[in-house]
C-alpha positions in Angstrom: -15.6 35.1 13.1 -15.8 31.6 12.2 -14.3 29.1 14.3 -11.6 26.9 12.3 -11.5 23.5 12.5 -7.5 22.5 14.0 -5.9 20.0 10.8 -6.3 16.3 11.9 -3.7 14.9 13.3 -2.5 11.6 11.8 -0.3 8.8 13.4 0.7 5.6 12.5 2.3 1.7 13.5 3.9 -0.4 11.2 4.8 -4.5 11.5 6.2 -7.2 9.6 7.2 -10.1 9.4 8.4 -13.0 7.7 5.7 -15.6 8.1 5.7 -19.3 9.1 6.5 -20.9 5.3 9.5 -18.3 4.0 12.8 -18.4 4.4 13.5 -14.1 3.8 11.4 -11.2 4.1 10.6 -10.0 1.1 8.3 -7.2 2.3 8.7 -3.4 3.5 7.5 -0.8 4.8 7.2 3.2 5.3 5.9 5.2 8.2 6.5 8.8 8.1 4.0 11.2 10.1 5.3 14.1 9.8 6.0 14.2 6.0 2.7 12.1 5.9 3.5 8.9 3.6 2.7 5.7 4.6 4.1 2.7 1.9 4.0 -1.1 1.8 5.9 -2.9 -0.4 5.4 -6.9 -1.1 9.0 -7.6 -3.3 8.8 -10.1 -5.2 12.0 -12.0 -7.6 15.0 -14.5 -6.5 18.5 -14.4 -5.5 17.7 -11.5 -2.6 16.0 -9.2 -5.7 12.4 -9.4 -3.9 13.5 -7.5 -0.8 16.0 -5.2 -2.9 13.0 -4.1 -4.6 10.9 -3.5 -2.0 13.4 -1.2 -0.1 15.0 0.5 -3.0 11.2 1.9 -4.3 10.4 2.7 -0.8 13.6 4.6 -0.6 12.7 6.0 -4.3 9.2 6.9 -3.5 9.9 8.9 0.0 12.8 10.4 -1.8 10.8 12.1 -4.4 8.2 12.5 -2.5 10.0 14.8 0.1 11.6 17.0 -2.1 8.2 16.8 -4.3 6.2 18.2 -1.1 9.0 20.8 -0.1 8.2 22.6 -3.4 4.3 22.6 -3.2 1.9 24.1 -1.9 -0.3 21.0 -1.0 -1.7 22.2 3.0 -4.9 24.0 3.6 -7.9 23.0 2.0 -8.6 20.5 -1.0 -9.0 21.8 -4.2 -8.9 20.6 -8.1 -5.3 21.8 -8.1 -3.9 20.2 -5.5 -5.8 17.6 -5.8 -4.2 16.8 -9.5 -0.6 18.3 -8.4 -0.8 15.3 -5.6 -1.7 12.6 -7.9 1.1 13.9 -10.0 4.0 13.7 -7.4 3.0 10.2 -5.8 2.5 8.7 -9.3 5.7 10.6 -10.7 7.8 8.5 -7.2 6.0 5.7 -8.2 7.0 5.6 -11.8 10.7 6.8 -10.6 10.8 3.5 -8.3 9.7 1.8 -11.8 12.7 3.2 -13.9 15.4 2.6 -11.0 14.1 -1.0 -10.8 14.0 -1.9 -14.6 17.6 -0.3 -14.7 19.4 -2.1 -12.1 17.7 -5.6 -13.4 19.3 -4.3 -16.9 22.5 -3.9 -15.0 22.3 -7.1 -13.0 21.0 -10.2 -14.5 21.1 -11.7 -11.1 18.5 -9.4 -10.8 16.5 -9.8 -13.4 12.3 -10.1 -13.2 12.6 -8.3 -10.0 9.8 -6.3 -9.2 7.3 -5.6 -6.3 3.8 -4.1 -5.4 3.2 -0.8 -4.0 0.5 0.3 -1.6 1.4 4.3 -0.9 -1.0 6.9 0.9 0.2 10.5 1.1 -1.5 13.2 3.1 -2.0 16.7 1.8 -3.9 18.9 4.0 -7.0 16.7 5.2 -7.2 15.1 2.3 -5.3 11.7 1.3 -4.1 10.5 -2.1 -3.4 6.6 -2.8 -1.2 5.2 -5.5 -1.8 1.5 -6.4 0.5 -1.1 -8.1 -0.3 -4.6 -7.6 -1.9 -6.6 -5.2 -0.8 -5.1 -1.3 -4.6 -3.4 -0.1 -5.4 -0.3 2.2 -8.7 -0.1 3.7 -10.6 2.6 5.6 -12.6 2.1 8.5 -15.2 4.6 9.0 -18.2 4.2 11.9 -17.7 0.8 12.1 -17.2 0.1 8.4 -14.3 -1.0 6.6 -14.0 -0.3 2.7 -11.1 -1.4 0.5 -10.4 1.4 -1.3 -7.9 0.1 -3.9 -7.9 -2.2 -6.6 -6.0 -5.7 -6.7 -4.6 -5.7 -10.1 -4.6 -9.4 -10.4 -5.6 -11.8 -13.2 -8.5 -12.9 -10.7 -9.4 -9.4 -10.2 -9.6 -8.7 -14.1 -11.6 -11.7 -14.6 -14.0 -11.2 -12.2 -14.7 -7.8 -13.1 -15.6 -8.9 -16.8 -17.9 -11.2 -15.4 -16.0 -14.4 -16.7 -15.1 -16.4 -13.2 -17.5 -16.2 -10.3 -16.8 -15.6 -6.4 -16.5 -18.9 -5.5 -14.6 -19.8 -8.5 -11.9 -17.1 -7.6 -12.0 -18.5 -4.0 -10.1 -21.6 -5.3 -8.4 -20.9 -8.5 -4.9 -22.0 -8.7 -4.3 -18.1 -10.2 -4.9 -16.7 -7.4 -1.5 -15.0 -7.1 -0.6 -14.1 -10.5 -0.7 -10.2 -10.4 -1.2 -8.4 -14.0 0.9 -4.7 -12.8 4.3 -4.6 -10.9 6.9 -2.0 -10.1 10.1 -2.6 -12.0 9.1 -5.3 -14.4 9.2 -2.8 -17.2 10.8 0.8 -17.5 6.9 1.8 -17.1 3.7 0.9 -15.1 0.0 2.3 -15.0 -0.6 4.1 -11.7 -4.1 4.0 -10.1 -4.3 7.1 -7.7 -6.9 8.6 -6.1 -8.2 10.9 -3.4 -10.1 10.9 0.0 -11.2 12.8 2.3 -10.0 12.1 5.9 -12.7 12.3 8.8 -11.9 12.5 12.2 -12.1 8.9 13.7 -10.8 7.5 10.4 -8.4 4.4 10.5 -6.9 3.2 7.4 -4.8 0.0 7.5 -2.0 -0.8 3.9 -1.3 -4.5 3.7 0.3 -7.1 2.0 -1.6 -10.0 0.8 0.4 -12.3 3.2 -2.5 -10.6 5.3 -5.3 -9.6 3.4 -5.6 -13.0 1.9 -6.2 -14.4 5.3 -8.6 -11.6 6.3 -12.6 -10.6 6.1 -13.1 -7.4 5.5 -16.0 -7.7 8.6 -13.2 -9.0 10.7 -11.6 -6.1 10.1 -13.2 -2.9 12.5 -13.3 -4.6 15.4 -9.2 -5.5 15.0 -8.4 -2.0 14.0 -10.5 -0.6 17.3 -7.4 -2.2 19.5 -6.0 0.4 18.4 -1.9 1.7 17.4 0.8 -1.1 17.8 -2.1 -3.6 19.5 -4.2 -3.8 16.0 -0.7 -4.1 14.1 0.1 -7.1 16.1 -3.5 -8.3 16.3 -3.2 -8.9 12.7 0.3 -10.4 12.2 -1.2 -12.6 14.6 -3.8 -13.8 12.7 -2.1 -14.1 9.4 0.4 -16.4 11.1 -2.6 -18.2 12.8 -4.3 -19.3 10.0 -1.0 -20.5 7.8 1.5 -17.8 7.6 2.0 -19.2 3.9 3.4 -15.6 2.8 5.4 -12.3 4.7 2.6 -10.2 6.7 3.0 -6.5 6.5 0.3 -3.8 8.3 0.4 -0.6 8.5 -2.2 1.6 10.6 -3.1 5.4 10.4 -5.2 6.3 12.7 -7.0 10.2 12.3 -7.3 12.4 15.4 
């Protein structure tokens, strides 16, 4: 008989904070293990509606999300189908955030132009499926590599990709920030997802740009191999080192 492989198991440490320039904390988090979902948020909007954003689709997402999962059949190993059904549920509690946003703006004009990015990584089986809105990252660190495996849907990014702006042009463009996707802005918003297998040793780390825009992606292995609560710190750390212009947020999974 063959000998089968235990699942991995997958734990996680989570951090933020508000920075050394803001006066409010516009940024949130989600670290849930044993449902296996792990969100950052970067809210963004004035009169309090930036961190009202953040919570309430983190709220949204692990909300649909939990009753989502109770009803499939996502554990064991990867295949087509689940692979599409798990696209389909984190996308569907993304776009749910997107609706519940857009309506209570419509309901509140104090609210309105609220929105926020989203940065979600849900486990089925061994396998992992991301949902992207915006411009928060997650990485992966694999044998002393780390890869960013989403895309920054900012004007930057778009123009960088069509070849009209170069590197070092991007480095100091006064558009740096301006982000082209948001959850909430409208009653809609295009999801990026996609899946990845997990391998044992794997550490992935979701952040907000209040920390990826202070970090190399090289400086990045050697911070994460502190490990749990130490690497989460390491980075806040740093952020607020080098100006701590913007809220940090980091979450770490590690894979064991």
């Amino acid at each position: 008989m063959p000998v089968v492989a235990p699942p991995y198991i997958m734990r996680s440490y989570g951090g933020t904070d508000i920075g050394r320039r803001r006066s409010v904390n516009e940024d949130a988090y989600l670290c849930d293990d044993e449902l296996g979902l792990w969100v950052v948020a970067d809210g963004m909007g004035g009169h309090a509606a930036g961190e009202v954003a953040s919570q309430e689709s983190i709220d949204t997402i692990h909300g649909m999300v939990k009753r989502g999962k109770a009803t499939l059949s996502l554990d064991g190993p990867q295949t087509e189908e689940k692979a599409r059904a798990a696209c389909r549920l984190l996308e569907g509690a993304v776009q749910a955030a997107t609706y519940i946003l857009f309506a209570m703006a419509e309901l509140d004009r104090g609210k309105a132009g609220m929105g926020t990015t989203i940065s979600a990584m849900m486990r089925f089986g061994d396998s992992v499926v991301l949902g992207q809105v915006g411009d928060s990252r997650i990485y992966r660190v694999r044998t002393g590599d780390a890869l960013q495996l989403t895309e920054d849907h900012t004007l930057i990014a778009w123009q960088l990709k069509q070849g009209l702006i170069t590197p070092d042009q991007a480095r100091v463009s006064k558009q740096r920030n301006v982000i082209t996707r948001a959850v909430g802005s409208r009653d809609y918003v295009q999801v990026d997802t996609s899946v990845w297998e997990a391998g044992l040793g794997d550490r992935y780390m979701l952040c907000s740009d209040g920390l990826h825009g202070y970090l190399k992606p090289e400086e990045i292995p050697d911070m994460m191999a502190e490990g749990g609560h130490f690497a989460v710190e390491k980075f806040i750390q740093l952020a607020n080192a080098r100006g701590g212009k913007d809220n940090i947020t980091a979450v770490v999974v590690e894979v064991s």
